[in-house]
C-alpha positions as CSV (number, residue, x, y, z in Angstrom):
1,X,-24.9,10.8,17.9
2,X,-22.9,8.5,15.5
3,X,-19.4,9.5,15.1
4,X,-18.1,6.8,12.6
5,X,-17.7,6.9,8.8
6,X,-20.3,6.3,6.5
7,X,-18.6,4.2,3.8
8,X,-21.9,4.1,1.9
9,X,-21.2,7.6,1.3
10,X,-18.8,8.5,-1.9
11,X,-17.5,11.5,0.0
12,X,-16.1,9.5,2.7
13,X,-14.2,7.2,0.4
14,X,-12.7,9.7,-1.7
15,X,-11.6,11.2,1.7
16,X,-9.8,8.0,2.9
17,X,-8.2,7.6,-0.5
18,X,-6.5,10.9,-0.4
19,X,-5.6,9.9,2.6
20,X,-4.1,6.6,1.1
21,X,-2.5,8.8,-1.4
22,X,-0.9,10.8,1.1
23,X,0.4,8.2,3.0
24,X,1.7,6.2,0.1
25,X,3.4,9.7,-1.0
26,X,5.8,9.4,1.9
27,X,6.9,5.8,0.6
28,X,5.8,3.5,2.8
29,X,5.5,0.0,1.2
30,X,1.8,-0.8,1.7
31,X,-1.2,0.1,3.7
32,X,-3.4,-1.1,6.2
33,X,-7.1,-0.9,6.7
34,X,-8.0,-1.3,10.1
35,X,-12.0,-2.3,9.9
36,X,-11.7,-3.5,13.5
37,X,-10.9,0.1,15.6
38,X,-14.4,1.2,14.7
39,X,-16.2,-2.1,13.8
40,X,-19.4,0.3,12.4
41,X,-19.1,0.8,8.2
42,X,-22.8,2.0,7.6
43,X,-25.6,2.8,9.1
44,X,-27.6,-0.3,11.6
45,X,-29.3,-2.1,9.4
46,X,-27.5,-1.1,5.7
47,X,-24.4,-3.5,6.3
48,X,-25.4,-6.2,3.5
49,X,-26.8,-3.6,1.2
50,X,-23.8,-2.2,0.7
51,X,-21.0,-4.6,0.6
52,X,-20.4,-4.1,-3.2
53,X,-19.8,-1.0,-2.4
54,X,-16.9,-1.3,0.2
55,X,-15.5,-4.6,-2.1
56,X,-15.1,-1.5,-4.9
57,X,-13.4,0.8,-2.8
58,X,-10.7,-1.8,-0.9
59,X,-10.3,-3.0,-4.8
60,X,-9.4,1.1,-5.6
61,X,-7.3,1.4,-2.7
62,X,-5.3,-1.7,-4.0
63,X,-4.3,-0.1,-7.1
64,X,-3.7,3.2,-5.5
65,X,-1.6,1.2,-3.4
66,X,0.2,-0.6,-6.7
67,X,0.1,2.0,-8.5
68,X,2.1,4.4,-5.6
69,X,4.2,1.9,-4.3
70,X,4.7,-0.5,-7.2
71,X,4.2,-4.3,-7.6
72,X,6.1,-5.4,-4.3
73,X,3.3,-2.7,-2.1
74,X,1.0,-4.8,0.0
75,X,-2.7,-3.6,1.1
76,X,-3.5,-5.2,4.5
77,X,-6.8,-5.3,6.3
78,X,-7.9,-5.9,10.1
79,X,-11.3,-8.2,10.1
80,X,-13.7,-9.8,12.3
81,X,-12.3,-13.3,13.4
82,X,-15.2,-15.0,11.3
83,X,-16.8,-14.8,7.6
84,X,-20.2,-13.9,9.5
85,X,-19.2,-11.1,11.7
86,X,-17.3,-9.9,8.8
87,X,-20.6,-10.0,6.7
88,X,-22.3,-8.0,9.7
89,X,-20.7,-5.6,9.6
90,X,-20.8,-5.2,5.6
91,X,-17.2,-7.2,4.5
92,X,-17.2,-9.7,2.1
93,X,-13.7,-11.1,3.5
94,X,-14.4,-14.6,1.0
95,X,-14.5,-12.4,-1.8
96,X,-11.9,-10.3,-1.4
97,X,-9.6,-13.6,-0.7
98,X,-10.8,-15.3,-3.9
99,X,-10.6,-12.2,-6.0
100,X,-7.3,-11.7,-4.6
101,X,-8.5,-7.6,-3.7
102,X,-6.4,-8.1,-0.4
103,X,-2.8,-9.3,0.4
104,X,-2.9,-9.9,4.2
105,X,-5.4,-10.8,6.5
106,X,-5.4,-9.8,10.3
107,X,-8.2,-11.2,12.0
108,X,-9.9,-9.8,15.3
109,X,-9.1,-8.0,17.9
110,X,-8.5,-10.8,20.7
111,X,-7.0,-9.8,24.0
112,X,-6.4,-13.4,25.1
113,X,-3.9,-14.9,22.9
114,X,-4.7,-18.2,21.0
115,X,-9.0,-17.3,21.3
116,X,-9.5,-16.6,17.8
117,X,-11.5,-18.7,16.1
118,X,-9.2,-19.7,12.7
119,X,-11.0,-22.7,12.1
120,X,-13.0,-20.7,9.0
């Protein structure tokens, strides 16, 4: 039995922005989406057909995020260490760069310091 979220699914992302919301509400100054506790965003095999779908909501979540917190409020996100494994598992991490959707960038999950690959 799978026991991740389904991001492909509308109800789950307007369950983690209330949750956003929420958070926001207690003034924190920016969020963090950590992709890389639970590496699985939709089903085996759906990744790629649903990227636009994910760019859409982390692009909603940023103006929750400036709207809540204001201007100076950052949206964070935890990523694969590479464009590929990002892409495998349904992020578009160029995209969201270029389009400016994010404003920090942690890569991987390494557990020996200096491993990641940054090159990319």
């Amino acid at each position: 039995m799978r026991k991740a979220f389904n991001y492909a699914v509308p109800d789950v992302r307007r369950y983690i922005k209330s949750l956003a919301k929420e958070v926001l509400g207690y003034g924190f100054d920016g969020l963090e989406l950590d992709f890389m506790s639970h590496p699985f965003l939709f089903r085996s095999g759906e990744e790629r057909k649903f990227t636009d779908k994910l760019t859409d909501f982390v692009k909603d979540l940023k103006c929750v995020v400036d709207g809540s917190v204001g201007p100076e409020a950052k949206l964070m996100v935890r990523v694969p260490s590479t464009v590929d494994r990002c892409l495998r598992i349904g992020i578009e991490i160029e995209r969201w760069i270029r389009e400016e959707i994010v404003d920090m960038i942690s890569i991987g999950r390494c557990y020996t310091p200096f491993t990641i690959p940054t090159e990319e």
